[in-house]
Chimera marker file (.cmm) of the C-alpha trace (Angstrom):
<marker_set name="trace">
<marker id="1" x="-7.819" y="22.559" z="138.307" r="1" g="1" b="0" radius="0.5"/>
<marker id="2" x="-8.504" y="23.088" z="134.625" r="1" g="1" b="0" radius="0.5"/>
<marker id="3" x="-11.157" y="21.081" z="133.382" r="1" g="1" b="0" radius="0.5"/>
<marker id="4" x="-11.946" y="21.335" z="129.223" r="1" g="1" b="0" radius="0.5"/>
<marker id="5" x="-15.482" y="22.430" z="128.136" r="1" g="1" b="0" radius="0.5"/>
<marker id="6" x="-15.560" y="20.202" z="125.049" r="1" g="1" b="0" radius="0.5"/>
<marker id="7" x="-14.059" y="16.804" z="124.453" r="1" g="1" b="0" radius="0.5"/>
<marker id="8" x="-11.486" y="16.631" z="122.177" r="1" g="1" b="0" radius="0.5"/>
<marker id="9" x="-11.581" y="14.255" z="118.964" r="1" g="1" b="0" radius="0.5"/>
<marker id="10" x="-9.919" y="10.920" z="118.740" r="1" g="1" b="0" radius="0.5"/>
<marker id="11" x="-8.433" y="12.363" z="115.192" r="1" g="1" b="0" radius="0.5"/>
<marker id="12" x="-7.474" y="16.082" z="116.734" r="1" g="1" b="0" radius="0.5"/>
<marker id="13" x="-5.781" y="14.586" z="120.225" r="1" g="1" b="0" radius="0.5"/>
<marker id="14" x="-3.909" y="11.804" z="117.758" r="1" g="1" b="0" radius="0.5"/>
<marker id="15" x="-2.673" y="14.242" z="115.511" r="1" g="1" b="0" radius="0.5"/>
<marker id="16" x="-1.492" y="16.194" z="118.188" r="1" g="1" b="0" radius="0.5"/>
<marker id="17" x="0.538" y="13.901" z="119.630" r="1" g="1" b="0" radius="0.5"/>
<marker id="18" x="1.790" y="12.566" z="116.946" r="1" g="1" b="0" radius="0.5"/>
<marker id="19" x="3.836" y="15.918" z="115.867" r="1" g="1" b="0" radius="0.5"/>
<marker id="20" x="6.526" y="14.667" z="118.434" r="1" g="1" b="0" radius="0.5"/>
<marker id="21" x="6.966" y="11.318" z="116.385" r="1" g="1" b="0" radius="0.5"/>
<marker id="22" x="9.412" y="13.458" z="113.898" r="1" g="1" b="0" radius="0.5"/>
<marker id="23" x="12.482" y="12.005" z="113.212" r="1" g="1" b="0" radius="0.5"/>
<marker id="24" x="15.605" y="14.779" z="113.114" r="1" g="1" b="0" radius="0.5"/>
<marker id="25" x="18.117" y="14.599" z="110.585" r="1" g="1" b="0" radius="0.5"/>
<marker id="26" x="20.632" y="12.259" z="111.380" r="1" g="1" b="0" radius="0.5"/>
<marker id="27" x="24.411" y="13.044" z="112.772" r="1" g="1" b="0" radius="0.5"/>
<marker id="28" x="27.402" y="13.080" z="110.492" r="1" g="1" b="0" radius="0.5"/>
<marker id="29" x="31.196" y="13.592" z="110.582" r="1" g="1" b="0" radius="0.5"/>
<marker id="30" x="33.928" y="13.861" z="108.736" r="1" g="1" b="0" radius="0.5"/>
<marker id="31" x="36.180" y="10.826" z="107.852" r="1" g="1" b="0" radius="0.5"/>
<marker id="32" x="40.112" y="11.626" z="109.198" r="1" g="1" b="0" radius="0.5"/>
<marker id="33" x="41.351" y="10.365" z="106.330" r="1" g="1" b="0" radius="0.5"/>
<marker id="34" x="39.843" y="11.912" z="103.117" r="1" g="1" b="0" radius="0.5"/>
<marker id="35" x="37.327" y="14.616" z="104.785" r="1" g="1" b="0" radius="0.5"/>
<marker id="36" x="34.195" y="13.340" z="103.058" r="1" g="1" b="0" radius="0.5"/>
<marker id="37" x="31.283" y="12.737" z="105.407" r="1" g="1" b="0" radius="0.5"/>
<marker id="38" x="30.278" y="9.926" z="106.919" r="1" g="1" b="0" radius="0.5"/>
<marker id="39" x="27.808" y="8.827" z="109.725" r="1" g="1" b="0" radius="0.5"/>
<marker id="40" x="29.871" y="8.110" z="113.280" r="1" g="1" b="0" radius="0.5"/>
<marker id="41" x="31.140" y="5.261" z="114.209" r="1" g="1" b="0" radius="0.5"/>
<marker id="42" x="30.758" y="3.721" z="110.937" r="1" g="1" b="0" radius="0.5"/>
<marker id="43" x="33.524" y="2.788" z="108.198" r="1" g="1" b="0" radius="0.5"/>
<marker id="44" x="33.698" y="5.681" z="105.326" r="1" g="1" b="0" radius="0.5"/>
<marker id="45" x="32.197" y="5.018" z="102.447" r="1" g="1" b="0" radius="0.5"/>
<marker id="46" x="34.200" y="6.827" z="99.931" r="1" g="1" b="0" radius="0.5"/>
<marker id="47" x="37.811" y="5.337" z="101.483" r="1" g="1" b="0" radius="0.5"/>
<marker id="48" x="36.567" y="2.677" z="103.698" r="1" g="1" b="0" radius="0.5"/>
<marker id="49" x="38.599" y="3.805" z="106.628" r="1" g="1" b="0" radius="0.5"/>
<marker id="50" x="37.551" y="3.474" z="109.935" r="1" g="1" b="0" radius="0.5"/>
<marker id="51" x="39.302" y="3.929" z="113.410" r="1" g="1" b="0" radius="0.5"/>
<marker id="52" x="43.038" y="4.429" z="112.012" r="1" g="1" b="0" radius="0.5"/>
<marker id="53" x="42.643" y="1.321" z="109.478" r="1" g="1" b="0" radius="0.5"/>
<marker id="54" x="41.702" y="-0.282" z="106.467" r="1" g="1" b="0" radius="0.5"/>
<marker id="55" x="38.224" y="-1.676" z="107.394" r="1" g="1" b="0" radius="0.5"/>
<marker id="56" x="36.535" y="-2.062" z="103.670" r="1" g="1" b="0" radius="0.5"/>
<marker id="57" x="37.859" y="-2.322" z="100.265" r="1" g="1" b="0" radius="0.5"/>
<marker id="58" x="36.044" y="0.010" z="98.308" r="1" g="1" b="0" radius="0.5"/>
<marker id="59" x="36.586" y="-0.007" z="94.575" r="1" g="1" b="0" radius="0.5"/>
<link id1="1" id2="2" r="1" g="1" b="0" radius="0.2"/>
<link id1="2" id2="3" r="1" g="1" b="0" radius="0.2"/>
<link id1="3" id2="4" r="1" g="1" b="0" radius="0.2"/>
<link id1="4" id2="5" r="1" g="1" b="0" radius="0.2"/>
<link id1="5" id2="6" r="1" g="1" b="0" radius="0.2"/>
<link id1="6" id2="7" r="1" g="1" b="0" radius="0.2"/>
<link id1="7" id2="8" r="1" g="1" b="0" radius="0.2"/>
<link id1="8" id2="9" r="1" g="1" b="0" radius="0.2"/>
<link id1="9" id2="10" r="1" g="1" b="0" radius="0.2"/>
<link id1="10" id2="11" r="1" g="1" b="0" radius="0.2"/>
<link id1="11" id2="12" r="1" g="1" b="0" radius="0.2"/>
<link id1="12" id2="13" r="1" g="1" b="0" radius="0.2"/>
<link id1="13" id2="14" r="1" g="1" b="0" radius="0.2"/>
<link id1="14" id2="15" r="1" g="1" b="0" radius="0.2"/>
<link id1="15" id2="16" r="1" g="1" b="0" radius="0.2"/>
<link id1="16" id2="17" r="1" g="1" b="0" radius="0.2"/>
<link id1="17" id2="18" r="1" g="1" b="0" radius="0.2"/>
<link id1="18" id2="19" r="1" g="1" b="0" radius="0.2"/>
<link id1="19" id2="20" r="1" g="1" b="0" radius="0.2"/>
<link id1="20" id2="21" r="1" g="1" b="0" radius="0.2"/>
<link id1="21" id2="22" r="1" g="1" b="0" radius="0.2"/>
<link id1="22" id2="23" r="1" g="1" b="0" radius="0.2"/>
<link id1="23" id2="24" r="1" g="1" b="0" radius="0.2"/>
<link id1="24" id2="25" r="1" g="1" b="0" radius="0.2"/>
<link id1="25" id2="26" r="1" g="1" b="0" radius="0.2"/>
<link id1="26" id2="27" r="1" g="1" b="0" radius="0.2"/>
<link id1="27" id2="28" r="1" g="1" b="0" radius="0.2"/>
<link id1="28" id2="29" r="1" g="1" b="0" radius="0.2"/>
<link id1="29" id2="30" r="1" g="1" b="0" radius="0.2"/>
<link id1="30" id2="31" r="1" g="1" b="0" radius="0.2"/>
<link id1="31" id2="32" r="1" g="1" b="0" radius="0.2"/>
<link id1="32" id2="33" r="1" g="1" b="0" radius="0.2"/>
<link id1="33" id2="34" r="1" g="1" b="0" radius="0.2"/>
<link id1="34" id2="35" r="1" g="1" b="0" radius="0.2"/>
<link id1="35" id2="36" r="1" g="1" b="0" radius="0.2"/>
<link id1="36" id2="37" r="1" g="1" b="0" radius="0.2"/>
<link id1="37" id2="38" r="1" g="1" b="0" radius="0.2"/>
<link id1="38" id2="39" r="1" g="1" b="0" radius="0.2"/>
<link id1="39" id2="40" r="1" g="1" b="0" radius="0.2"/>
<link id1="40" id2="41" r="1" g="1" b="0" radius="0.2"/>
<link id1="41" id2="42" r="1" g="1" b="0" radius="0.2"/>
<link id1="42" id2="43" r="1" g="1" b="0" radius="0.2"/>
<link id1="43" id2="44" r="1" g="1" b="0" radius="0.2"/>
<link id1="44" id2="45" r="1" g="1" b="0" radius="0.2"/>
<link id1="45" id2="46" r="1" g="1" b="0" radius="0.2"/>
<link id1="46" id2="47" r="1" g="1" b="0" radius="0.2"/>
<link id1="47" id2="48" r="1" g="1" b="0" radius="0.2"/>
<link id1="48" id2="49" r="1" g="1" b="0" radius="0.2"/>
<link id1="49" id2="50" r="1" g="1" b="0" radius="0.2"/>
<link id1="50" id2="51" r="1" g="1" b="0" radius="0.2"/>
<link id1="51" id2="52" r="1" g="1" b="0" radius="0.2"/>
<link id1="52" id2="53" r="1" g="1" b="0" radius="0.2"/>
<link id1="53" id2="54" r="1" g="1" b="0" radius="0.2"/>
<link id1="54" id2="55" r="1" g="1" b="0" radius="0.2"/>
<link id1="55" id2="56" r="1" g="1" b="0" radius="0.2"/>
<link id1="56" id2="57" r="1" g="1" b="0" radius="0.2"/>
<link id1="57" id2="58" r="1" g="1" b="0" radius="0.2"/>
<link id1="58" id2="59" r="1" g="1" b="0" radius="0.2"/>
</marker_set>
């Protein structure tokens, strides 16, 4: 069983760990309609269309 020869900082083991709290970029798609992207599931922004229909009225 491995056993460490020196204890490891509060500030070294935190920092460490923390490298896993990264957040990814998030997922997009593109709308059916006019092709821009958009995040899924959610109503497009440049046409406001969203599952076959009119779901915003974007100026």
């Amino acid at each position: 069983m491995a056993v460490p020869k020196k204890k490891m900082s509060k500030s070294k083991s935190r920092s460490r760990k923390a490298s896993a709290w990264r957040v990814g970029a998030s997922a997009r798609s593109a709308c059916d309609r006019c092709g821009s992207t958009k995040r899924p599931h959610r109503a497009c922004g440049n046409c406001g269309w969203y599952a076959g229909r009119q779901a915003i009225e974007v100026d």
